[in-house]
Every structure is written in C-alpha cells, then in structure tokens.
N, C-alpha and C positions, 0 to 999 in steps of 0.2 A: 262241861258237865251236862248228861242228859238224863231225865227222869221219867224212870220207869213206875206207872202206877198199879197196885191190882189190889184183892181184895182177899185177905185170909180170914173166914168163917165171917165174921160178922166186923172184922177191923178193915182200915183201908189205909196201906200203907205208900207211901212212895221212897223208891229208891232212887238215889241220885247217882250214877256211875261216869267212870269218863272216857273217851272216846274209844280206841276199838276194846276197851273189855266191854262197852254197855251194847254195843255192835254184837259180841259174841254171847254176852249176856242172854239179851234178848231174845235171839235164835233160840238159843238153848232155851230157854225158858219156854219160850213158846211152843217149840217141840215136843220139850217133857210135857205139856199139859194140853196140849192140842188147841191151842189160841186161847186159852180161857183166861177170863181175870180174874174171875171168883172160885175162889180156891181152896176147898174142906181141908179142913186140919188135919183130916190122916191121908188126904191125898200129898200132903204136902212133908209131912215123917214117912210115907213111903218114899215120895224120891231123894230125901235126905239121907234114909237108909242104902236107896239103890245107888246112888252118885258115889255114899263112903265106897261101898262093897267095888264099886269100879273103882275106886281109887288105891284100894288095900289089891284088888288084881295086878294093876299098875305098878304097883310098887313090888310086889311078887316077881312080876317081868323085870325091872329094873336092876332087882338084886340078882336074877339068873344071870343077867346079858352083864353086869359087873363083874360076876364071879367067870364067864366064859373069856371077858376079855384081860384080867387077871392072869390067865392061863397062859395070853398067849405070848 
C-alpha cells in the first residue's frame, strides 16, 4: 500500500492505493493536473466531469465493436 498525498482547496487529504493501480494512479493524476498538489475545487469537477465524459465515449465504442462483433 503506497500514499498518495495532495491538497483540495483548503483540506489535505491522503490516499492510500496499491501497487500498479497507485503506479497508474499517480501518472494520471499528475498529468491531469500538471504536477500540482494543491488542487481548486472546480479544477477538480472539471476533470471528474472530463474522465466521466471519456468513460461514457468508451462505453459508446464498446457497444459499437459488441454489436459489430454480434454480426459476424
């Protein structure tokens, strides 16, 4: 288990994950916000909103390439 600490508006939270999700976590994290640990409140429902809206694309794709392979 490895912990990740940052800092949203004015709280300081740590998250504890376990090995390669806190590996991919991480990355991620740090990309969506460009290394930062302190992290505004709507910087942070924005990429809640942006991560869902890639995930509902995702699932879009998933159902096309189900129904294509249905077919064959």
């Amino acid at each position: 288990m490895s912990k990740l600490s940052l800092q949203v508006g004015t709280k300081d939270f740590d998250i504890n994950l376990d090995g390669d999700f806190y590996d991919f976590f991480k990355e991620d994290f740090s990309r969506t916000f460009k290394d930062k640990k302190n992290i505004e409140t709507k910087e942070l429902l924005q990429a809640f909103v942006q991560k869902s809206y890639n995930e509902y694309q995702d699932k879009l794709r998933l159902e096309e390439i189900s129904k294509r392979l249905e077919k064959l």
